[in-house]
N, C-alpha and C positions, 0 to 999 in steps of 0.2 A: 591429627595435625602431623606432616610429617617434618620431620627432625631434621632429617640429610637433604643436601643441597642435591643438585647434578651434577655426576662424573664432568671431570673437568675436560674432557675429550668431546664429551656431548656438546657442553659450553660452546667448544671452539670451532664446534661445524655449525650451528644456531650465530657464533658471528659473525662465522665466513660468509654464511647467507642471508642474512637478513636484510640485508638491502632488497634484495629480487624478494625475499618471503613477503615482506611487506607490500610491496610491489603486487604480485601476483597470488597471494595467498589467499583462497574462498574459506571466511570465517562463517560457515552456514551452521543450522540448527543439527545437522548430522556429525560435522565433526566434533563439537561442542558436549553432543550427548555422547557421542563415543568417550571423550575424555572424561566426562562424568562418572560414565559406566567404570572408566580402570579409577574412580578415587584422585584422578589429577585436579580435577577442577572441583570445587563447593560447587552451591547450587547459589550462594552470592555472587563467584566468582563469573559466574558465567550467566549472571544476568549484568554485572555491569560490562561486560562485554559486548554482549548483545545491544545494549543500551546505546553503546556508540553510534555516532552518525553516520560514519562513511567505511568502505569496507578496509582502508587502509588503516583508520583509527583503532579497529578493531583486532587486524592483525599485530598490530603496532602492543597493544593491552596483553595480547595474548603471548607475545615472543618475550616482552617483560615479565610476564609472570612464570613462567616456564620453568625458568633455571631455578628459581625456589622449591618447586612440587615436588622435589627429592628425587633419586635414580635411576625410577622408571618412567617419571615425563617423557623425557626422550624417545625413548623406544613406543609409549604410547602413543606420543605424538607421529610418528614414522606411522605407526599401524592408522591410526585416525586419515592420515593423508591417502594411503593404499584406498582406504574405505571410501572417500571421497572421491575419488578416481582422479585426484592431484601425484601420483606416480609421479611427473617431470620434477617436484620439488622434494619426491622422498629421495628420490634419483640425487639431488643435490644436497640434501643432508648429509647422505649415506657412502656418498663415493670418496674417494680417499684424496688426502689435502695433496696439493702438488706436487709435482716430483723430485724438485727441489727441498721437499722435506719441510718449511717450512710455514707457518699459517700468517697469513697478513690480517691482522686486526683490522676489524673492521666496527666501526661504531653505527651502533641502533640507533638510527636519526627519529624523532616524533616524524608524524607525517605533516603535523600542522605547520613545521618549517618549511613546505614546500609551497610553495605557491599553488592555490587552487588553480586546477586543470592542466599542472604543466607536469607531465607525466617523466621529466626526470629524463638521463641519458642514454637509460636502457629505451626508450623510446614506450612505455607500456601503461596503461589507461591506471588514471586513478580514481575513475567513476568506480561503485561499487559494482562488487561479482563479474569483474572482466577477467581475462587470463589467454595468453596466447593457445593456439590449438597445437596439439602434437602433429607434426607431419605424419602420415598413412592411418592414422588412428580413424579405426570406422566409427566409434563413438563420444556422442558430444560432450565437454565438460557439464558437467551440472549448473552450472551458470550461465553457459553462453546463450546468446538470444540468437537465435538461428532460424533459417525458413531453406526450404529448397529452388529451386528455380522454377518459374510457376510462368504459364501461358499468359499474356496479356490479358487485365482481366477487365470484365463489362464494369456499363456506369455502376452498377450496384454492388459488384465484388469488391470495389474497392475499397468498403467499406474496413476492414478490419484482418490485420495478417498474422500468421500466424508464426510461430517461433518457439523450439522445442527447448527443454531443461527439465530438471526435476521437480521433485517436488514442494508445495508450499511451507513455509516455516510453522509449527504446531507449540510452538513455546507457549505453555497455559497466562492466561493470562495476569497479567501483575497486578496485586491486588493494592487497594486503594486503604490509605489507612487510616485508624479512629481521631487521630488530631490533625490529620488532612483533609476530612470533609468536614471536622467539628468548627477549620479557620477558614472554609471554604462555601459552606454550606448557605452562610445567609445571605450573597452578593450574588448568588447562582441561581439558575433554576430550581425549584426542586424537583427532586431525582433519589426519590429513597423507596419508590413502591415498588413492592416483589412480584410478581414480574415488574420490569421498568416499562415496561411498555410492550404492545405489539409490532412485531418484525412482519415483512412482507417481502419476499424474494419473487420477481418474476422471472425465470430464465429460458429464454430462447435459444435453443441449440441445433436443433433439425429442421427448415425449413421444406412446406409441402415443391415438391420441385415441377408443379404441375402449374400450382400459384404464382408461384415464385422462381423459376426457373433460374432467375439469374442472383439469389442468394443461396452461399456456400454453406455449408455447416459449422458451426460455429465451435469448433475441435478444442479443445480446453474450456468452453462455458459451463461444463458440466462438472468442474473442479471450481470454478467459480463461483455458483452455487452451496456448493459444498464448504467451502471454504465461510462465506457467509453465512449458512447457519450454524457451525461451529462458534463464530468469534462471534455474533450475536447472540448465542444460547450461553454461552461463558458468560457474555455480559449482562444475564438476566432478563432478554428479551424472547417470550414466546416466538417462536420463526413458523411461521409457514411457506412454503415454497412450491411454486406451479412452473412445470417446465413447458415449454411447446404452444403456447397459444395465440390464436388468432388475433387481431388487433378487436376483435369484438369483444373475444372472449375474457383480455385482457381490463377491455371499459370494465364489462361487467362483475372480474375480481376485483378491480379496485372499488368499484361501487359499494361490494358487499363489506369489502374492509372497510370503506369509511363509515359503513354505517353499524359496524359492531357497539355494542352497548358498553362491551368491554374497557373503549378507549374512554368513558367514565369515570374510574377507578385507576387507570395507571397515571405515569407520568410523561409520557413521551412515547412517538412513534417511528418506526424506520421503513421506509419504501427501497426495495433496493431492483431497479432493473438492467437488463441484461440483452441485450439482441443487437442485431446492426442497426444504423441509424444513418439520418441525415440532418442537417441543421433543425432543432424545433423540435424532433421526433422521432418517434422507433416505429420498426418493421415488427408485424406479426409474423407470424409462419404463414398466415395465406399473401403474403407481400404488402398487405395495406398496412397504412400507418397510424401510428395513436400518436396525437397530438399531447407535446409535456405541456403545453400550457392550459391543458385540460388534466392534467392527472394534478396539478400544481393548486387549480380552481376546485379540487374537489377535497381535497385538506383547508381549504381558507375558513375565518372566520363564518363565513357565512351559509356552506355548504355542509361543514363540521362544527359545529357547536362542540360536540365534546371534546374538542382539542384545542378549544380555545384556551390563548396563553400558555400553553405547553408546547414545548419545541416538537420539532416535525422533521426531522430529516430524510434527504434523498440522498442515493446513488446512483446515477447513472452510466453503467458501461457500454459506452455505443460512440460510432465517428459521428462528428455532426458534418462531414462530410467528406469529398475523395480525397483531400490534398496528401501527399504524403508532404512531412514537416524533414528536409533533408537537412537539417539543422545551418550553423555559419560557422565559418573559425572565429576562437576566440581569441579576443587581446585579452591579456592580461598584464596591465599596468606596462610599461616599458617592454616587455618580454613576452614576444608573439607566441605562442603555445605550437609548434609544428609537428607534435608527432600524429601518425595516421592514426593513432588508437585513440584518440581525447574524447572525455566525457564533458555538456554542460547546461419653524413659527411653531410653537406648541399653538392646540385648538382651542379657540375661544370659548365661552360659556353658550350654551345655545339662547337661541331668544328667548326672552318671557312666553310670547305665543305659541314656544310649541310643543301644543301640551301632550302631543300624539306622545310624543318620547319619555313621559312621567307617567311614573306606575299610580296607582291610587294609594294614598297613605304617602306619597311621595311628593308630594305637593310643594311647588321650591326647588327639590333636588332633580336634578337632569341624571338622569340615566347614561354611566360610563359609557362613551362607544370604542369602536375597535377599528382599525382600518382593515377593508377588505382582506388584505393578506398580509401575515405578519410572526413571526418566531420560527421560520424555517430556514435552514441552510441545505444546501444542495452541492453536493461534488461532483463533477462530470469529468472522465478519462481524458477528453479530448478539448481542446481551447478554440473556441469562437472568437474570432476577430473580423475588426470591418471587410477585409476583403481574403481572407481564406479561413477557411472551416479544417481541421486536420483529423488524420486517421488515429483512432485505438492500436494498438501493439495486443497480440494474444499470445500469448506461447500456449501450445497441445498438451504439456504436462503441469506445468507451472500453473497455468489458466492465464487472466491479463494482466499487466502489467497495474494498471493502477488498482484493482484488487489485492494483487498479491502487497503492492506497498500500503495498501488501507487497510490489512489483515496484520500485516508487523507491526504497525506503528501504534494501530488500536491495541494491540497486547502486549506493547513494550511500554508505552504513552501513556492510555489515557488512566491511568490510577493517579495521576497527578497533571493532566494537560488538560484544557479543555480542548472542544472541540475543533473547532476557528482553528487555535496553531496545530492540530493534529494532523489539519486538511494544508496549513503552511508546510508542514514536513512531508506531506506525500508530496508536495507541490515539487519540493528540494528534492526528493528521492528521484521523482519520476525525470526529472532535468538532467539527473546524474546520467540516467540510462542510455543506451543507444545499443540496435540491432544490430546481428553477425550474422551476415550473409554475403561472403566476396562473391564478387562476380554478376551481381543483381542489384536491382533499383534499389535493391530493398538495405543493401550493406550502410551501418551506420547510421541507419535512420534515428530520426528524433521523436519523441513524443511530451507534451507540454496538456499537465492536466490544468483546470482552472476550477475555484467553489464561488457561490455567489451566498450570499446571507442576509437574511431580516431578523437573526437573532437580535434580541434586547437585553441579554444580560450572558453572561459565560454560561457555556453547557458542558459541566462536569459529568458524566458516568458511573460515576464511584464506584468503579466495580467492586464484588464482592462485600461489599458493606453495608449493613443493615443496622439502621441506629435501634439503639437498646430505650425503649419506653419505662 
């Protein structure tokens, strides 16, 4: 526990800036472990951090607790930023108060008093992980969603752009606990078998360019990937993962998965794909397409037996088609937002006569049926609407964008969320977002994920918890 407060010097450069800190401050998984590493932060402290919604709330948590962590906060915090490669705001801690000698108090506003999307009078985005660029600096902040300027691209490049930053957040994930599934457990799914289920990664990243000449490589899907077998192997799902394959080759794995005997004994399954796409569908690596309403048909009741009544989830990262989504300005209430940087019949009894559907010994009783398809939910990157389809966002280091928010949210989340709002908050995260690229189509871009559901009851996770028999 430490004792001592921060130098009162320290104090006074933390209030000089905290307006812009807030503003501009990237509360990522690196800086967070740095301050852990010097003893500044618990490992409580720096999960309800993380916890927060948006990236202002977070700095906001972080600047308040600060001046508590005793002497060396400060100076920690300075080094955490260096690390970070936020220099412009060590720059601003560190430089010396005006020349006039005197400090103007400045009060730590919450961020929640600002009105959503109005980025305030410094003119600077309050969607999360944005931050102005340094003039001449040849390298990009770890947050910015960036792409370079790229050749008009054919009907099928359109598919999915790419956009550089760091890397993904690896916070293990939060574990679920014994009087949260104990008040939870019996309006849920069940979801307590060790494995929880079988995972399935398909990811397309290299396309044959003989096939497919006019699909690019998919630069970040192979952190995407990665990333999903991580946070489903955390969550106790066996993962297996096939990179590269054909749309043939792709029927045929998912064939083989839905007929493992495996899926018997657990409780749930995850399908997660990955390649470019068009409305209905993804590209193999030879250019042909595998229809989802054929991968969708071969999990239903009646194609999977063993998975009947157990939930069934998809991923889908792919465009369903070219539009890029250049988003709209928003009103917000009285107060137009103008800065350039803004984020935003139940079944009846069957007949007497049909006796096809009564077991022997069963004489009377009609035999439950099931509708064709039924307890699956399904997330997709990109939003179908009646008359535009929109593009996927990828970043090269990062991977894509609705991965990397389906990767935090599952390991911040889901130990107390179920599923439905976990895919409402990718939902919220991904609206925050928007692309950094001046001078191209590409600056400012939008992307708008959408989930569809025939879940029948909450699908809880429970990660890490295994009821005691």
């Amino acid at each position: 526990m430490l004792e001592c407060g921060m130098l009162e010097r320290d104090k006074r450069a933390l209030r000089r800036g905290s307006n812009i800190l807030i503003k501009q401050l990237v509360v990522d998984e690196l800086l967070i472990q740095s301050l852990q590493a010097d003893d500044i932060l618990t490992e409580s402290m720096a999960e309800t951090i993380m916890a927060e919604q948006t990236s202002q709330k977070r700095s906001w948590r972080l600047i308040l607790l600060l001046p508590k962590r005793g002497p060396r906060a400060f100076s920690s915090f300075c080094s955490a930023l260096r690390e970070t490669e936020q220099q412009h705001l060590h720059d601003l801690l560190t430089q010396s108060p005006e020349k006039d000698g005197k400090d103007t108090p400045v009060e730590i506003i919450q961020p929640e008093e600002e009105p959503e999307g109005n980025t305030g009078r410094l003119g600077m985005p309050t969607a999360e992980k944005k931050r102005e660029r340094c003039v001449d600096s040849s390298l990009p902040f770890p947050t910015q969603e960036e792409i370079a300027a790229k050749r008009g691209r054919t009907h099928a490049e359109a598919m999915e752009f790419s956009l550089d930053a760091d890397s993904p957040i690896n916070t293990p994930v939060l574990p679920c606990t014994p009087d949260f599934y104990l008040s939870h457990c019996h309006q849920s799914y069940k979801m307590n078998s060790s494995p929880r289920g079988l995972a399935l990664v398909i990811s397309n990243v290299t396309f044959d360019p003989c096939a497919a000449p006019d699909l690019d490589p998919r630069k970040g899907g192979e952190v995407d990937d990665e990333v999903l077998r991580k946070v489903f192997t955390e969550l106790d799902y066996l993962v297996t993962v096939h990179r590269d394959l054909t749309a043939q080759d792709m029927r045929s794995c998912i064939e083989n998965f839905c007929s493992q005997p495996d899926h018997r004994t657990v409780d749930s399954c995850v399908v997660c794909l990955l390649s470019h796409g068009v409305d209905g569908a993804i590209y193999g690596t030879d250019g042909q397409l595998l229809q989802l309403d054929w991968v969708f048909k071969s999990f239903d009741n009646a194609h999977c037996p063993l998975l009947q009544n157990k939930p069934k989830v998809f991923f889908i990262q792919a465009c369903r088609g070219e539009e890029m989504d250049c988003g709209v300005e928003q009103i917000d209430g009285p107060v137009r937002t103008c800065s350039p940087c803004c984020e935003q019949l139940d079944a009846g009894r069957e007949g007497q006569g049909d006796a096809q559907c009564r077991q022997r010994g069963d004489i009377g009783r009609p035999r439950i049926k099931l509708p064709q398809r039924s307890d699956m939910i399904c997330g997709f990157a990109s939003l179908k609407g009646q008359r535009i389809c929109t593009a996927a966002m990828r970043n090269t280091k990062r991977g894509s964008w609705f991965i990397q928010e389906l990767n935090t949210t599952l390991r911040l989340q889901a130990r107390d969320t179920h599923l439905s709002d976990i895919m409402v908050q990718v939902n919220r995260r991904i609206k925050e977002r928007e692309g950094y690229a001046p001078g191209t189509a590409h600056h400012r871009c939008k992307e708008m994920s959408e989930f569809t559901s025939s879940l029948c009851k909450d699908l809880y996770l429970f990660p890490k918890y295994q009821p005691q028999y």
